[in-house]
Legacy VTK file of the C-alpha trace (Angstrom):
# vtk DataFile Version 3.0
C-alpha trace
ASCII
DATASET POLYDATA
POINTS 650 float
86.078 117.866 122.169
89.309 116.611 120.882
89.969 115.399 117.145
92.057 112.702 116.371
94.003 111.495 113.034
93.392 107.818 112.176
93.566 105.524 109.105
92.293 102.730 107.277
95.283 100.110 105.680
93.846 98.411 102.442
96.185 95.520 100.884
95.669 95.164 97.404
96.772 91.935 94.785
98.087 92.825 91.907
94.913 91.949 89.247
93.044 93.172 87.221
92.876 96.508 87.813
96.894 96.744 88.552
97.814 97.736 85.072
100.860 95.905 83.237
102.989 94.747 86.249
100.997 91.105 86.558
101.586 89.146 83.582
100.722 85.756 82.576
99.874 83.650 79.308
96.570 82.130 78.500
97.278 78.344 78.793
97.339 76.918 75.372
96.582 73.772 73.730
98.589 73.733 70.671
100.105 69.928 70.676
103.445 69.386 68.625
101.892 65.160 68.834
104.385 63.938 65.687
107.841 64.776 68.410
106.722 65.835 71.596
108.630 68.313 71.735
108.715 70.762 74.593
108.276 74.491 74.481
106.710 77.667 76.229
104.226 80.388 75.809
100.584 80.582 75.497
98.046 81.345 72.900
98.948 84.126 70.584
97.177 86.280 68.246
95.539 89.361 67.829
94.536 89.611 71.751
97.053 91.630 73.662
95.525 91.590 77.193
93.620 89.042 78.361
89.934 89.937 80.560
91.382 89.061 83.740
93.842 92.082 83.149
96.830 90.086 82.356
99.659 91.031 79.896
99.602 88.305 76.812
101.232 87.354 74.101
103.427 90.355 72.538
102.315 92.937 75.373
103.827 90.250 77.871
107.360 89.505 75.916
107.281 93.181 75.957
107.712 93.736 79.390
109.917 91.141 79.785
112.001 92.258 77.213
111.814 90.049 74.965
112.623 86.504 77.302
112.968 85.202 79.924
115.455 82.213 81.322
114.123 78.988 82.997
115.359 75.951 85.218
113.205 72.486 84.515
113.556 69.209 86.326
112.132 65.868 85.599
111.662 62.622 88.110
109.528 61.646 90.316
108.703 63.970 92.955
111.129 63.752 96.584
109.470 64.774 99.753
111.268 67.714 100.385
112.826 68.958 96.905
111.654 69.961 93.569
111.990 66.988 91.156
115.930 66.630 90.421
117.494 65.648 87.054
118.362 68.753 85.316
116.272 69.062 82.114
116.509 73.141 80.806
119.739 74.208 82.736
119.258 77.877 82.838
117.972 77.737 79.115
117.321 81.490 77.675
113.566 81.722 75.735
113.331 84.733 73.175
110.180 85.499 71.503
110.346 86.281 67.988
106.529 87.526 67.087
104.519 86.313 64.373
106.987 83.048 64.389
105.114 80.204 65.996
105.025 76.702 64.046
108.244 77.688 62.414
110.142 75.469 63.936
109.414 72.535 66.351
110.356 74.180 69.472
108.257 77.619 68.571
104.600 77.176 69.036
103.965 80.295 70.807
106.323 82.425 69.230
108.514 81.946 72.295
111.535 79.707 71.046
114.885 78.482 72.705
117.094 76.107 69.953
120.076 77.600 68.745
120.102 80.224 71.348
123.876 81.079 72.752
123.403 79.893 76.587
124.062 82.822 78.721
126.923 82.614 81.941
123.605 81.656 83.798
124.180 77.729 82.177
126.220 75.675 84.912
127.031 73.008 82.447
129.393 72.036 79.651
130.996 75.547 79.026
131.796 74.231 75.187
128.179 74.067 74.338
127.606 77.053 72.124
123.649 77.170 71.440
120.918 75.381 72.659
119.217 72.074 71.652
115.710 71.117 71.520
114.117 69.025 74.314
111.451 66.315 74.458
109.150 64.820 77.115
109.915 62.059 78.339
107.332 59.462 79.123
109.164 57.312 81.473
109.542 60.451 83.964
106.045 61.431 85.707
107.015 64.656 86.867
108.453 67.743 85.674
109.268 71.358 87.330
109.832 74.400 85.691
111.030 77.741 87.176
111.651 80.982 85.400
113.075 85.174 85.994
113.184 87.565 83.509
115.012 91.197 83.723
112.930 92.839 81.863
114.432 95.603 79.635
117.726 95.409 81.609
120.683 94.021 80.568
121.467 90.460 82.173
124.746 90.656 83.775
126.129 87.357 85.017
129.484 88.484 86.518
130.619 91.991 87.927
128.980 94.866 90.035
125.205 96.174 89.089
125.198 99.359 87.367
121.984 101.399 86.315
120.059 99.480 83.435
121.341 96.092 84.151
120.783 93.374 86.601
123.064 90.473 88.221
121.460 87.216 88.268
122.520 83.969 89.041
121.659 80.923 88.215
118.758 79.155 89.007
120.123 76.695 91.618
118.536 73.297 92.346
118.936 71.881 96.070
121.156 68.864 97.002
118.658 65.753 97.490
117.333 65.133 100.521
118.610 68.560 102.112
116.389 70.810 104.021
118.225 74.107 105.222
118.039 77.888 103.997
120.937 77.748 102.404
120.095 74.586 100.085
116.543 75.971 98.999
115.598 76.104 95.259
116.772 79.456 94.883
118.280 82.452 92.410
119.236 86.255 93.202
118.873 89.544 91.487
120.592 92.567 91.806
119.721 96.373 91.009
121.577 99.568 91.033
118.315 101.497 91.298
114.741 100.406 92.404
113.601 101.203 89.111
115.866 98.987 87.580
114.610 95.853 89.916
110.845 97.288 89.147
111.425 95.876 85.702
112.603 92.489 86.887
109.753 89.570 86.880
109.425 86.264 89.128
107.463 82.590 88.380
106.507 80.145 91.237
107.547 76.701 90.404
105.383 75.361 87.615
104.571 71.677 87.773
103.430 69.660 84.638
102.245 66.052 85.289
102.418 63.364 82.408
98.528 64.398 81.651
99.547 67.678 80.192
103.353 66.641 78.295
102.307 67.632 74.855
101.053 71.611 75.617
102.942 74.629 75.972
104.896 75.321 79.573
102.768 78.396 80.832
104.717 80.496 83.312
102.461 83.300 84.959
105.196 86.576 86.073
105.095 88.241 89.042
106.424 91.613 89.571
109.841 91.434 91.632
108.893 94.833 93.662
105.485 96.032 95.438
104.129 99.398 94.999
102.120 101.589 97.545
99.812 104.513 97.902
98.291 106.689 99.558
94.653 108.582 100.140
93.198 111.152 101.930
89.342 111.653 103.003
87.673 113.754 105.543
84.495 113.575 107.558
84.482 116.823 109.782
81.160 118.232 109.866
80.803 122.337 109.193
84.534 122.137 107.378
86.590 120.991 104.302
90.135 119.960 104.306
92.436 121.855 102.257
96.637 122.704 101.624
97.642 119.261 103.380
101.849 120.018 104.348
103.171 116.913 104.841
107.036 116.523 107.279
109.231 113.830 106.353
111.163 112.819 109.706
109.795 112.926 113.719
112.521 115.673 114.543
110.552 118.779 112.312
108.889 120.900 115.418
105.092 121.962 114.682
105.650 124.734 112.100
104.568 126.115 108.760
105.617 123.511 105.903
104.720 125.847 102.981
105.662 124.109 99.727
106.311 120.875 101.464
103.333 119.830 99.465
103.929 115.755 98.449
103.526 113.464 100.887
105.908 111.180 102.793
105.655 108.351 104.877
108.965 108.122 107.328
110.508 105.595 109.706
111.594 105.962 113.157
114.599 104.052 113.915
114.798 101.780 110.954
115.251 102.432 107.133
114.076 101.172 103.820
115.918 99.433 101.087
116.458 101.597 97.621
118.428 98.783 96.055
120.562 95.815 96.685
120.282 92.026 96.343
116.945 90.196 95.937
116.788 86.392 96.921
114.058 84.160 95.304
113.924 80.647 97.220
111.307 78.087 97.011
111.301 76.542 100.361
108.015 74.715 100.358
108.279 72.210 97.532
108.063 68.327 97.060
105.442 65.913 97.965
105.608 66.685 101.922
104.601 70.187 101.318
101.957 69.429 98.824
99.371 70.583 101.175
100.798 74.046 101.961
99.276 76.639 101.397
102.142 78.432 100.078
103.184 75.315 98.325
105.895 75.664 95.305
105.057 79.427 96.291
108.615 82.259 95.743
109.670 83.590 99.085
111.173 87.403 97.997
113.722 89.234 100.086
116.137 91.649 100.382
119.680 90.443 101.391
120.170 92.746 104.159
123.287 94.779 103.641
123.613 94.826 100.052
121.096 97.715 100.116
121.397 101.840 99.829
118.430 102.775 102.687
116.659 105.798 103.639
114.464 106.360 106.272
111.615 108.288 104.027
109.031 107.229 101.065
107.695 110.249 98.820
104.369 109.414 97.307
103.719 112.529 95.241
101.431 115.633 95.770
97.355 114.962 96.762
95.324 115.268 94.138
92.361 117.696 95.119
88.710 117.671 94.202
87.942 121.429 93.829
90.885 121.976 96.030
89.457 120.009 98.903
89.122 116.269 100.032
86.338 114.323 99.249
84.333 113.465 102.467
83.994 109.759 102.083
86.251 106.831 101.675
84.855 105.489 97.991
86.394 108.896 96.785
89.256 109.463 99.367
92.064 111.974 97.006
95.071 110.008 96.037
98.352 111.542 96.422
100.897 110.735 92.999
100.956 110.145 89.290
97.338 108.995 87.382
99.899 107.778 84.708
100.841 105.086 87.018
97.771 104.531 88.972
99.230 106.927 91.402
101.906 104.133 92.683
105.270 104.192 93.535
107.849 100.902 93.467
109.119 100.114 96.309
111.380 97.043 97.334
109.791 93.941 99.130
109.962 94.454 103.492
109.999 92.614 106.537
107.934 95.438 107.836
108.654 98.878 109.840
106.281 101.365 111.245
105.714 104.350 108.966
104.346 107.357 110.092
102.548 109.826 108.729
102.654 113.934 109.828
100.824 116.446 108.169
99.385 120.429 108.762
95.796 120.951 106.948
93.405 123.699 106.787
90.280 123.615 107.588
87.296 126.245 106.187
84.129 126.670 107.664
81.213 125.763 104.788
78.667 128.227 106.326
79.255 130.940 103.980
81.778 133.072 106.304
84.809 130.800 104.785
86.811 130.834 108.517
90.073 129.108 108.611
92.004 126.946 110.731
95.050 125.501 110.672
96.257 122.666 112.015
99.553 121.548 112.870
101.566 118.426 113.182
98.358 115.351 112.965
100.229 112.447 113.249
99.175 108.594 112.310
101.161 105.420 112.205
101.037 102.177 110.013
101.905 99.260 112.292
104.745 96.910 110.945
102.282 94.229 110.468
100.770 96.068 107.632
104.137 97.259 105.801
105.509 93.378 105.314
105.660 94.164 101.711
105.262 91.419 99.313
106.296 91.219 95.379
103.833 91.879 92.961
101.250 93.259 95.700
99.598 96.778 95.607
99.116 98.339 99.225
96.706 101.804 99.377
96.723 102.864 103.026
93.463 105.547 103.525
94.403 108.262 106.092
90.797 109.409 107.859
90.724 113.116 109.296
87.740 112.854 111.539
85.939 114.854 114.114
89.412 113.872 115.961
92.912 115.003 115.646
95.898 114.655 117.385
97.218 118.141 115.556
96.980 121.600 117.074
96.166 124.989 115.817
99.051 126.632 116.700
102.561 125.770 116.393
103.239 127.305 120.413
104.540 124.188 122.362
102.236 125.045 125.067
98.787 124.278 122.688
96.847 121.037 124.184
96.157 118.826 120.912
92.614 118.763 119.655
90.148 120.756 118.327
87.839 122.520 121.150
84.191 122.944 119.715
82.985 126.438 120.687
79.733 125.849 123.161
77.068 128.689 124.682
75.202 128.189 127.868
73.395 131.116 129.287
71.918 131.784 133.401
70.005 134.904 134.238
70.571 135.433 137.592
71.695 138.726 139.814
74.835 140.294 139.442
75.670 139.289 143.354
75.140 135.469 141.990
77.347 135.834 139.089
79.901 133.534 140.218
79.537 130.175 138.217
81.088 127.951 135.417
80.691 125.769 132.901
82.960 122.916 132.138
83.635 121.690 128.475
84.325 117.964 126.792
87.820 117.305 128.732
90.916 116.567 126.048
91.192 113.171 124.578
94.697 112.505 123.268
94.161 109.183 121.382
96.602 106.304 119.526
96.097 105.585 115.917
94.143 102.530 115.037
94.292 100.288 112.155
91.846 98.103 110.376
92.467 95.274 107.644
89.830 92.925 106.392
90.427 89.413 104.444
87.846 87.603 102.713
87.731 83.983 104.404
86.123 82.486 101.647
87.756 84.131 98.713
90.948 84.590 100.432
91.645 87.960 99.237
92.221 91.160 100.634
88.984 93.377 101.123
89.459 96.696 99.599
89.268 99.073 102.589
86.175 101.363 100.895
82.983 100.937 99.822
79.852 103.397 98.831
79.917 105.528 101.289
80.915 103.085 104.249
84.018 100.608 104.617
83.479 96.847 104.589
80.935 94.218 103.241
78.336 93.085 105.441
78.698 89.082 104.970
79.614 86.702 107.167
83.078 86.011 104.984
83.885 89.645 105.756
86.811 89.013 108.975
88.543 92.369 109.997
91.599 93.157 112.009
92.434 95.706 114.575
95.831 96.872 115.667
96.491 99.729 118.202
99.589 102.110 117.774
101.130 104.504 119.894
104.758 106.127 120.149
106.427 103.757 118.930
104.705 101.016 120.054
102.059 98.143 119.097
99.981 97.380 122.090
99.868 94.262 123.480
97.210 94.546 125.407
93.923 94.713 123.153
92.438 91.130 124.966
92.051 93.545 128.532
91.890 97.009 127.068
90.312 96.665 123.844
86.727 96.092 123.012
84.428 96.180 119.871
81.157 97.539 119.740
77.981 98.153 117.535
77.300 101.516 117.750
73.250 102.731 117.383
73.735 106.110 115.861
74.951 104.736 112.069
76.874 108.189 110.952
78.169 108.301 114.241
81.864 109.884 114.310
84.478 109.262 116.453
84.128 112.297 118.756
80.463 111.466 119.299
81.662 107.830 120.379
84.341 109.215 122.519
81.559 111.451 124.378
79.343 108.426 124.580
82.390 106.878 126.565
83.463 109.533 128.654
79.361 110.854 129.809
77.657 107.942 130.060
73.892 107.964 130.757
73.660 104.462 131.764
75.773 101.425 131.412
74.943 97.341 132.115
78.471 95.718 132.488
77.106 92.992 134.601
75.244 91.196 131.397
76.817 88.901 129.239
76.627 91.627 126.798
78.426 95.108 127.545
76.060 98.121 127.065
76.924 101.923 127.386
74.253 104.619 126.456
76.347 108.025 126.020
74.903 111.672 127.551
74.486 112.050 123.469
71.810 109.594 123.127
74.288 106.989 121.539
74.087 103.131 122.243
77.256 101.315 122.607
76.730 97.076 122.378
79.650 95.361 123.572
81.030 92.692 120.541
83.080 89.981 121.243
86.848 89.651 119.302
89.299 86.956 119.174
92.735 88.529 120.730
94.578 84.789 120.204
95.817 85.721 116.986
99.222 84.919 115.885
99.477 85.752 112.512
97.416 87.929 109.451
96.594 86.541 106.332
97.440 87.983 103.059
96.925 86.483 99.506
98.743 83.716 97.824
98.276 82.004 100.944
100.873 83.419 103.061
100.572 84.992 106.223
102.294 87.736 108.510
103.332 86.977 112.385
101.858 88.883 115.034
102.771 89.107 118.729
100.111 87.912 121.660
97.209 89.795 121.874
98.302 92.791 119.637
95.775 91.945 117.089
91.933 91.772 117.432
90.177 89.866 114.941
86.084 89.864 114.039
83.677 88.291 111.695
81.010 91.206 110.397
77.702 90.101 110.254
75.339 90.012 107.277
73.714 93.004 108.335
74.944 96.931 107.186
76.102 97.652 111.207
78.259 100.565 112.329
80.858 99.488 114.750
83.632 101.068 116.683
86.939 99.354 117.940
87.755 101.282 121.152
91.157 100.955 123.523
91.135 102.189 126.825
94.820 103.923 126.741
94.566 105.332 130.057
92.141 105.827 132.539
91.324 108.928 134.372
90.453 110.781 137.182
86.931 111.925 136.833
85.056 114.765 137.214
81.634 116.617 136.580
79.568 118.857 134.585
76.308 119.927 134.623
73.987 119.676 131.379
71.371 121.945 130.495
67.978 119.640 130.594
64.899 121.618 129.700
61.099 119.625 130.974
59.606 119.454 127.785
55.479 118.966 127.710
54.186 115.932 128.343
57.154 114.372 130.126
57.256 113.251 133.552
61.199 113.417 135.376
61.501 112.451 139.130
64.943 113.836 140.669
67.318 111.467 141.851
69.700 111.797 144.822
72.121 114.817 143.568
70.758 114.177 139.937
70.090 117.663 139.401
70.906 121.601 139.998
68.793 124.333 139.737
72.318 126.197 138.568
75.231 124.995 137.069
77.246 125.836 139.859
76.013 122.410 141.662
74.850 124.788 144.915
71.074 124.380 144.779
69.961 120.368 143.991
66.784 119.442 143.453
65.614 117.222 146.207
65.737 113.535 146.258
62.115 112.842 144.530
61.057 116.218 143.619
59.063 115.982 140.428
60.670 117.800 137.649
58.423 121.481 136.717
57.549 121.133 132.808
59.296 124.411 130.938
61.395 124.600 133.476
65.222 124.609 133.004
67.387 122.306 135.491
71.376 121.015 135.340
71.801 117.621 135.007
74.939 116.276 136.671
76.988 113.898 134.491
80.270 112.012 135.230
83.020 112.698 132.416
85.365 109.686 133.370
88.374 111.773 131.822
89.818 108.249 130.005
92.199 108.359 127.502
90.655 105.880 123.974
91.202 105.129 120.576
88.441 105.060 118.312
87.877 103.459 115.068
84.450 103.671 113.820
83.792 100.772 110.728
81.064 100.526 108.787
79.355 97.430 106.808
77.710 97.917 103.747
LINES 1 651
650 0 1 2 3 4 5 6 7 8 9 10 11 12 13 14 15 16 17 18 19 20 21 22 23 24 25 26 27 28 29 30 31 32 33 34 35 36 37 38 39 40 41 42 43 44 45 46 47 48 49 50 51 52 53 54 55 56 57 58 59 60 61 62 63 64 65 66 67 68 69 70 71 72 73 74 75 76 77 78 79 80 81 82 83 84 85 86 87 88 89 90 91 92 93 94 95 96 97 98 99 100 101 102 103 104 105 106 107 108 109 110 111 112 113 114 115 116 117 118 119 120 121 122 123 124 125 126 127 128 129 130 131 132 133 134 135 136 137 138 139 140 141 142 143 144 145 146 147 148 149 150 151 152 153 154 155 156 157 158 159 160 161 162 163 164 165 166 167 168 169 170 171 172 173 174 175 176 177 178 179 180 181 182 183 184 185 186 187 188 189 190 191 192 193 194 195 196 197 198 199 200 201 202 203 204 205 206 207 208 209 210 211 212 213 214 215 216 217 218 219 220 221 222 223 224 225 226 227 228 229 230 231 232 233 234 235 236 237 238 239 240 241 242 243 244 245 246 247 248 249 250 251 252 253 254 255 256 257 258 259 260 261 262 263 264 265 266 267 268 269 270 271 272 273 274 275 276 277 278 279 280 281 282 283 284 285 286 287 288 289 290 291 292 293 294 295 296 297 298 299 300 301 302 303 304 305 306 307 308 309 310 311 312 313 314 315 316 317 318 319 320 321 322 323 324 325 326 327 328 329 330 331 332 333 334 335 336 337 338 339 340 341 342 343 344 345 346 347 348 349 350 351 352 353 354 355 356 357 358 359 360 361 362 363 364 365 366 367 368 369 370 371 372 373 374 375 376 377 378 379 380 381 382 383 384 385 386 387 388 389 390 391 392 393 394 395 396 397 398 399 400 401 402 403 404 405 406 407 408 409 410 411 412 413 414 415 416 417 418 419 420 421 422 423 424 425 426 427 428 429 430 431 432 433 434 435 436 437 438 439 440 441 442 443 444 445 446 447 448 449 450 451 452 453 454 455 456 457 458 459 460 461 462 463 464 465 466 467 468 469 470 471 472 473 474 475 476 477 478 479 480 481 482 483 484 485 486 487 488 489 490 491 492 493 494 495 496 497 498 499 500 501 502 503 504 505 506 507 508 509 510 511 512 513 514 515 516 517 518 519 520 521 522 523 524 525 526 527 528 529 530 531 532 533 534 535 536 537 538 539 540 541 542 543 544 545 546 547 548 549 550 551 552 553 554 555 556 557 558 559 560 561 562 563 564 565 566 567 568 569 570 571 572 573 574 575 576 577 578 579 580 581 582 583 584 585 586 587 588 589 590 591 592 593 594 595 596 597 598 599 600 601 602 603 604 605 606 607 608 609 610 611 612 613 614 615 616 617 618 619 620 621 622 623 624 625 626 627 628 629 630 631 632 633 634 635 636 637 638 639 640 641 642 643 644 645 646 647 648 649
């Protein structure tokens, strides 16, 4: 029986439980009603952190360093464009604690008169501080934007060097102009991803005539993502232990002693360390009001103003009594607890990452045997590495009952792990000559799950207690199908979901169900397979028309025809499995051990079964089977090549 490497991809938003790179302020209600005047912030106070988990108040101007600079508009709103007449032109906003009510623009101890205007300011270069502003009632509309470096040092002109950033201004589009170039837009640019890490982002803010009067409330996003990753195993009779991780595709199947944190690597493309970020806004005005990702920030990298490299470390796995946990809830996190074991990375189009590893595995019945196996491979389609800003992506690597590793680092070692089986004939030493055939090698691609909430619209974290995914009707998750390079395109012929009876069945025990099948009904609307092991396999339809994956904030990534399969979980705790057909093959036969056990009552069928597992001696066509009596049941082994995900509902 072969073992195969596999994982699960979970896409996280930035909330709550994402520490201090989501910030916003509380929106606040002071009212300045005697001038109208217009300033920022939110409430203040004692509070620090609000209970949704964002930074407030001084914890917030901490991380932006102290302020932040902002772009506002006023008008009436065009179809295509933010509104237009230039209101806060680049204005800086420092925040000066335990000021607000000093002065008429300070409410929120956030305050902008008399401020020097940076090189970000586009107009008159002889203004040398900053005047207050006041709503104006005649305008129904305004639109406020805002960045903030952090604790770098703004840089307006010049090359980026480590601990400062270039930015530019905030520009607003020509009127009535709708190309890439023209968007609402601003850059930023780092010497060093930890230098960009520190840089925040708003999405346009729009205040209607309503709310003139209360504080401007930006929420800040975090300009970078961050990812992770876990490890959890579910081989029966063994824990996992001294994971070795490689960090390119050229490293041959060796001993990686010391290579000890883990890496995810690219093959063929690279990832961004640095360079310039653009921000645009190209879904604003009243046209777009109805878009989802309306007044949303687009992030990217400006391709070619970017150091690359083709590897990401993550950090070393942190062990439970120096072995994975066995279920998902628990899976061991590789990295630093100090940062929620994270690490910044830049925001991505998307590239296939693989992972490559050597583990050892110990026998738990007492006579601690080891294996070691060498070179299990899994892949993270591109779909599910289109990194966003301010997102938190934890991708769960399975080692299951499969593996596509070997247990010895000789070239000529067929990948898998081959269970160890007995069978035993009496028979006279002139008969001696027979044979007994074994579960024939499976060599299987990776497979990758992702579920969204269609209600909430939020990404479904990809572990539960002990199983994977909620059982409610709201629950919608996504296959993909990887292999050498490739995303297959095929899943509406070759792929097919099922419910599976058994519900702790692994994947090897739904691969055997597929390969020795007892019975199958493929003429009925529904699909059923019963396996040699007892296992019932009910065919489940999936959509395979999908063109694009949602994520949060209402955004989505593009898939190609029929490489995605997409299903809606029921409101019942079910154990599925996703299964591709990546080859068919030639089949063959073995003979089963079937002992007549009292009471039962087993007619032979036409070749059905041997009175040796040599397949010389058949029972006749309609013999009655002899109770106690020991026969060989012949069994097909179809020899097909699959991928196997098994998902569970909860």
């Amino acid at each position: 029986m072969n073992k195969y490497f596999l994982y699960a991809a979970s896409v996280l938003a930035l909330a709550s439980c994402s520490s201090d790179d989501f910030l916003g302020e509380n929106s606040g209600n002071g009212q300045n009603a005697t001038n109208s005047v217009i300033n920022f912030g939110g409430e203040t106070g004692k509070i620090t952190r609000a209970a949704d988990g964002k930074s407030v108040g001084a914890s917030a101007a901490k991380l932006l360093g102290g302020k932040f600079y902002v772009l506002g508009t006023k008008g009436t709103l065009p179809e295509t464009n933010p509104t237009e007449t230039i209101v806060f032109d680049n204005y800086q906003v420092n925040w000066e604690g335990n000021t607000a009510g000093t002065t008429a623009d300070n409410t929120n101890d956030w305050k902008y008169v008399g401020i020097t205007p940076t090189g970000l300011h586009a107009g008159d270069k002889k203004i040398t501080e900053q005047s207050i502003k006041f709503w104006d009632y005649s305008q129904p509309h305004y639109d406020f934007i805002a960045y903030s470096v952090g604790n770098n040092v703004l840089l307006t002109t010049g090359n980026a060097v480590e601990g400062n950033i270039v930015g530019t201004p905030i520009k607003t589009p020509k009127a009535n102009t709708v190309t890439a170039d023209n968007y609402l837009s601003y850059s930023l640019t780092g010497k060093k991803i930890e230098d960009l890490q520190k840089c925040y982002y708003t999405d346009v803010t729009p205040v209607e005539k309503a709310n003139y009067k209360k504080p401007v409330t930006f929420t800040f996003k975090n300009l970078t993502a961050k990812v992770r990753v876990a490890f959890y195993e579910t081989i029966p009779g063994y824990t996992v232990s001294d994971i070795e991780f490689y960090d390119n595709k050229d490293d041959v199947r060796a001993d990686r002693k010391g290579k000890t944190e883990a890496y995810l690597y690219t093959t063929g493309t690279t990832l961004s360390t640095n360079g310039t970020i653009n921000v645009t806004y190209p879904k604003v005005g009243s046209k777009n009001a109805s878009d989802a990702a309306f007044n949303k920030a687009f992030v990217s990298i400006v391709t070619g103003t970017d150091n690359t490299t083709t590897k990401l470390g993550l950090g070393n796995v942190n062990y439970e009594n120096g072995v994975l946990n066995d279920n998902a809830q628990k899976a061991n996190m590789a990295g630093n607890k100090d940062n929620s074991y994270f690490t910044p990375v830049l925001p991505a189009e998307g590239h296939a990452l693989t992972l490559r590893l050597n583990y050892t595995l110990t026998s738990t019945d007492g006579s601690n045997e080891k294996i070691k196996v060498y070179g299990a491979t899994a892949v993270i389609p591109a779909s599910y590495t289109a990194w966003q800003p301010n997102y938190a992506y934890t991708y769960i690597f399975k080692i299951s009952d499969n593996t596509n590793g070997a247990t010895s680092t000789d070239g000529t070692t067929p990948d898998g792990l081959f269970p160890i089986t007995f069978d035993a004939v009496v028979t006279d030493v002139d008969n001696a000559d027979f044979s007994h055939e074994s579960i024939t090698t499976v060599s299987t691609p990776s497979v990758t799950t992702y579920a969204f909430n269609s209600d909430t619209k939020k990404v479904i974290k990809a572990y539960g207690v002990g199983n994977e995914y909620p059982a409610a009707t709201t629950t919608d998750i996504y296959f993909n199908v990887y292999e050498g390079g490739v995303t297959k395109d095929n899943l509406n012929t070759e792929g097919q979901l099922y419910t599976v009876s058994k519900a702790n069945a692994t994947e090897a025990e739904v691969i055997d169900a597929l390969q020795i099948r007892e019975s199958e009904n493929t003429t009925a609307t529904t699909k059923t397979i019963t396996g040699r092991n007892g296992i019932v396999l009910t065919g489940v339809g999936t959509d395979t028309d999908i063109t694009t994956i949602p994520t949060e904030d209402g955004k989505t990534v593009p898939v190609a025809a029929h490489t995605t399969a997409k299903f809606t979980a029921n409101a019942t705790a079910t154990t599925y499995a996703y299964v591709y057909l990546n080859k068919a093959g030639t089949a063959s036969y073995l003979y089963t051990a079937v002992t007549i056990g009292a009471g039962t009552s087993i007619t032979a069928g036409e070749n059905e079964y041997y009175l040796d597992p040599s397949n010389n001696k058949p029972v006749a066509k309609d013999t009655p089977l002899t109770v106690g009596e020991t026969y060989y049941k012949k069994c097909t082994n179809n020899n097909n090549v699959y991928g196997v995900k098994v998902v569970k509902t909860y």
